[in-house]
Backbone as CSV, one residue per row, in Angstrom:
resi,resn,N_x,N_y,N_z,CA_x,CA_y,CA_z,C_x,C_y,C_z
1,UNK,71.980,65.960,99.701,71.138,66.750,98.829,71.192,68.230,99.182
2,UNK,71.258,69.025,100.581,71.082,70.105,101.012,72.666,70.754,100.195
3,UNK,73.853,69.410,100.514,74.831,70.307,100.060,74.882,70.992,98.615
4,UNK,73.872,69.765,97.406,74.008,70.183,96.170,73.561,71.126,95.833
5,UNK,72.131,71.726,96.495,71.178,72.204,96.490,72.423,73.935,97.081
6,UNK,73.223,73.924,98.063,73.769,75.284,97.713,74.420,75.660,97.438
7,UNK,75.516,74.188,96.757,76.796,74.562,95.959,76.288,75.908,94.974
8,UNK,75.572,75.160,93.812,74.793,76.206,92.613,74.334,77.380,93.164
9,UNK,73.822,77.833,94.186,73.165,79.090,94.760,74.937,80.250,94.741
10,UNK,75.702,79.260,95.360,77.088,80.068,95.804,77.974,80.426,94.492
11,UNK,77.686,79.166,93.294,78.439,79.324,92.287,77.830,80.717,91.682
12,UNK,76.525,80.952,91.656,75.670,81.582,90.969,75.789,83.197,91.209
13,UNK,75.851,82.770,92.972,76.111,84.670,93.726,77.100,84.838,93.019
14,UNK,78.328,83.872,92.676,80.067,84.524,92.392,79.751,85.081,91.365
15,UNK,79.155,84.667,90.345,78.990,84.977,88.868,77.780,86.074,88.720
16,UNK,77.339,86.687,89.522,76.553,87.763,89.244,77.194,88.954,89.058
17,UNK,77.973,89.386,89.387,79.029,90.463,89.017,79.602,90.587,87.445
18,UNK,79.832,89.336,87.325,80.137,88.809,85.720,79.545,88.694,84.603
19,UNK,78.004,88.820,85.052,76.927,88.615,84.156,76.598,90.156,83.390
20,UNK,77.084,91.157,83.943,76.879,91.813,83.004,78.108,93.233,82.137
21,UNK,79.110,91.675,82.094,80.322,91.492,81.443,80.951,92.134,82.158
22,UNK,81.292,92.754,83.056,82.217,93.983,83.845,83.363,92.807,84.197
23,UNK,84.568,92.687,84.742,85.383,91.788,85.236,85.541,92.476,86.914
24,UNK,85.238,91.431,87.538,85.491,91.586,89.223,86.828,91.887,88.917
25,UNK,86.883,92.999,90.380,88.391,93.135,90.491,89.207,91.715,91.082
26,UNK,90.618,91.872,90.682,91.296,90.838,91.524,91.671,90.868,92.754
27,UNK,91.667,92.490,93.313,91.885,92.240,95.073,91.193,93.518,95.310
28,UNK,90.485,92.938,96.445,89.265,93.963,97.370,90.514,95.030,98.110
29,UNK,90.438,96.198,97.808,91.467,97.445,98.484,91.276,96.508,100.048
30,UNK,92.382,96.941,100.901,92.537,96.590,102.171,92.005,97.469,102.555
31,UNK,91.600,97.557,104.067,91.089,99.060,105.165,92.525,99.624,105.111
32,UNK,92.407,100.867,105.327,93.012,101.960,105.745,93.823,101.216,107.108
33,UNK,93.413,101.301,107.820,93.907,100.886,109.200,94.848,100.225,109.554
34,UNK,94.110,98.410,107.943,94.888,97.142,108.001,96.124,97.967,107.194
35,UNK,96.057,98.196,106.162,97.330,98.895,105.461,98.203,99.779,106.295
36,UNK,98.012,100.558,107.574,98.888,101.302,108.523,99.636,99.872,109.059
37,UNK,98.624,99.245,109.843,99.217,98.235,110.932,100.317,97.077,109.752
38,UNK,100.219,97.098,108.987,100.731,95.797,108.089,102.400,96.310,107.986
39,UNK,102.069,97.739,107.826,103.520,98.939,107.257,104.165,99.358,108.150
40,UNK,103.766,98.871,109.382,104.284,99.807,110.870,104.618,98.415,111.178
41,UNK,105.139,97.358,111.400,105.226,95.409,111.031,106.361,95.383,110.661
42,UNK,106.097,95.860,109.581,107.197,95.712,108.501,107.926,96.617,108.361
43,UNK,107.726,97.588,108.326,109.130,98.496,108.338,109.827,98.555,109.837
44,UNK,109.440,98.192,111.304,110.150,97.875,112.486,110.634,97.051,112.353
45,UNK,109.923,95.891,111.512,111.107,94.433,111.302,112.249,94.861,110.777
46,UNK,112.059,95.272,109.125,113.150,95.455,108.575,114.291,96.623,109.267
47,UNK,113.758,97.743,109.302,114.613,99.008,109.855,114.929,98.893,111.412
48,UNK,114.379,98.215,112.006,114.771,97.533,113.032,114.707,99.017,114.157
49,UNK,113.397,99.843,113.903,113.785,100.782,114.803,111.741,100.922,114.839
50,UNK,111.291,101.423,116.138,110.138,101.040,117.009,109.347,102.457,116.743
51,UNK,108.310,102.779,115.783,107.856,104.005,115.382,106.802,104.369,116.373
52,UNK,107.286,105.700,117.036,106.223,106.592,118.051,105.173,107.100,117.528
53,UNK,104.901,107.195,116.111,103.812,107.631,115.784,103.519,107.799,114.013
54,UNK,102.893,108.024,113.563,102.415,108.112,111.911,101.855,109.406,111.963
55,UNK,102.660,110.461,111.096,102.174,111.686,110.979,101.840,111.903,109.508
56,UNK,101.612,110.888,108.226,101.034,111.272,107.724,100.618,109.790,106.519
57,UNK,99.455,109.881,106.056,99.350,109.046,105.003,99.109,109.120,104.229
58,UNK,99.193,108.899,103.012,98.161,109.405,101.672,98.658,109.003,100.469
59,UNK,97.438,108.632,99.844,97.639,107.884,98.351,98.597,108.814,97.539
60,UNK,99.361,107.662,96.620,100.293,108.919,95.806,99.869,107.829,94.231
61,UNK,100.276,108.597,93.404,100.633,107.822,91.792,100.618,106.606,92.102
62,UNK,101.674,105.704,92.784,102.296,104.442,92.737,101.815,103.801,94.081
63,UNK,100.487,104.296,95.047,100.296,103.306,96.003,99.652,104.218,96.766
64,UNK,100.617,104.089,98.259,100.967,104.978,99.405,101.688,105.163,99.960
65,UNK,101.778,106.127,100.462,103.224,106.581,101.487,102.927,106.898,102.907
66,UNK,103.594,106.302,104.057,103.208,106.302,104.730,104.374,107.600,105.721
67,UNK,104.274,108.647,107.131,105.586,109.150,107.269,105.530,108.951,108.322
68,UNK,106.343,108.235,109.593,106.258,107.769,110.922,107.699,108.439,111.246
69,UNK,107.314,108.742,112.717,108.228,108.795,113.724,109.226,107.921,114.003
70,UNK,110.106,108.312,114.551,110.995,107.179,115.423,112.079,108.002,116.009
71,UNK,112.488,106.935,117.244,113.742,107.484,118.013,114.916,107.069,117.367
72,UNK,115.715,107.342,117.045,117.009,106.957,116.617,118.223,107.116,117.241
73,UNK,117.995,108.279,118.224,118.851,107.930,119.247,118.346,108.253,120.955
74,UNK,118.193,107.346,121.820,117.821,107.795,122.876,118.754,108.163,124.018
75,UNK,118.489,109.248,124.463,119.260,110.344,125.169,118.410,110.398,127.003
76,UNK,118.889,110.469,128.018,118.898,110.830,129.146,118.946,112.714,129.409
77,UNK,118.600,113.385,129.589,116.874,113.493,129.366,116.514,113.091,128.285
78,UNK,115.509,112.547,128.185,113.825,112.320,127.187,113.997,113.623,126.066
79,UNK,113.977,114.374,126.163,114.030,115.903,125.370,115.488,116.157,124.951
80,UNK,116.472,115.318,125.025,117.709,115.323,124.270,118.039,114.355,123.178
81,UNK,116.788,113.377,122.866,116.708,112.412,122.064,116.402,112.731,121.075
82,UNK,116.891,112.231,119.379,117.278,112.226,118.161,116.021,110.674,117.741
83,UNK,114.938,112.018,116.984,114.367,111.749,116.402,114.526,111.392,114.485
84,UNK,113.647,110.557,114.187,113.664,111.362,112.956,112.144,111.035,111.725
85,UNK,112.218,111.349,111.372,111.013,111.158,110.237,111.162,110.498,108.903
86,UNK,110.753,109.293,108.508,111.212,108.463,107.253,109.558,108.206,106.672
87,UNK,109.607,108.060,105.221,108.766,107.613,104.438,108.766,106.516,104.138
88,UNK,107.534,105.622,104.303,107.216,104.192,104.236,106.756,104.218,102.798
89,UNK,106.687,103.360,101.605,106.458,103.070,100.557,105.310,101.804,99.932
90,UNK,104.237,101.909,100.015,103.608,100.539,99.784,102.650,100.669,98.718
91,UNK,103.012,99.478,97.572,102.303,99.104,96.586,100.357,99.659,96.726
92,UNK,99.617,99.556,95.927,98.112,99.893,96.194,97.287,98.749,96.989
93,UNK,97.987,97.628,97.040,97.264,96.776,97.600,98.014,96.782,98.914
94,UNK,98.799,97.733,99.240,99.425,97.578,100.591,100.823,96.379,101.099
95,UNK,101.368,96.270,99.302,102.365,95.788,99.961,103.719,96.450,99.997
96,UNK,104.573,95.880,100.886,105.749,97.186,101.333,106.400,97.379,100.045
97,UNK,107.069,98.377,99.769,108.225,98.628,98.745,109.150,99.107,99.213
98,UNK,109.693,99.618,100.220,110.505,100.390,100.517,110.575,101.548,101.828
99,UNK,111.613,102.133,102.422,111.749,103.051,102.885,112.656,104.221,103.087
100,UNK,112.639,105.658,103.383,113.880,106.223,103.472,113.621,107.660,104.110
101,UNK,114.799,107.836,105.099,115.202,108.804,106.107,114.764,110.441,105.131
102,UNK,113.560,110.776,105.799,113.485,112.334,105.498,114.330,113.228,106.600
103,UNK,114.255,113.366,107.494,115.182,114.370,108.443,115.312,113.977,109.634
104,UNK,116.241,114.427,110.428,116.498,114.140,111.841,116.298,115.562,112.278
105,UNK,115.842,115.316,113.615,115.659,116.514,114.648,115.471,116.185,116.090
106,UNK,115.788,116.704,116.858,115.617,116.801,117.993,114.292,116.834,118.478
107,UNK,113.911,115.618,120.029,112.761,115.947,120.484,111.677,117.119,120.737
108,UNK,113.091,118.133,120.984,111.975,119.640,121.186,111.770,120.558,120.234
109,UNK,112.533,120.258,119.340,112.660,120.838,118.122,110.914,120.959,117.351
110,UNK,110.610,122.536,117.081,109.798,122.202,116.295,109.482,122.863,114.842
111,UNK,109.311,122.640,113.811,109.235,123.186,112.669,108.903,125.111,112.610
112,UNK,109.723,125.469,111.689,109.209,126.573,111.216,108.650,126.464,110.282
């Protein structure tokens, strides 16, 4: 009896959103965070190269873009190593689409 008694209570919470005709969305946005860690996963799997850091994120038109670090070539000294910077690509719900090589530079190298 207790179970029947809160099936209807649970059916009832779902359908309060609905009741005043609006349509629930179909997927709750992910955190910020979970969407970094999911894209930094997946693009080391695929690209097969180990990102030192995420220097930038931000919603675009078609999702997000994510822009991470990486070594691409490691050098003896530490400060002779070939960096480079690539853009991560992921749908709005955070799933991957893609990636591709913005520039290479050197560890000490720093922007003008």
């Amino acid at each position: 009896m207790s179970g029947d008694d809160s099936t209807p209570r649970r059916a009832g919470a779902a359908r309060t959103g609905s009741a005043s005709g609006k349509r629930a969305p179909a997927r709750k946005k992910p955190p910020t965070a979970e969407l970094i860690r999911g894209a930094r996963q997946e693009f080391e799997e695929i690209a097969g190269l180990e990102i030192e850091s995420v220097s930038a994120f931000t919603k675009t038109d078609h999702g997000w873009e994510m822009h991470v670090e990486v070594v691409e070539l490691a050098r003896i000294p530490d400060t002779t190593s070939v960096l480079a910077t690539y853009a991560v690509r992921l749908e709005p719900d955070g799933e991957f689409t893609g990636y591709e090589r913005l520039r290479r530079y050197g560890r000490g190298q720093l922007d003008r």
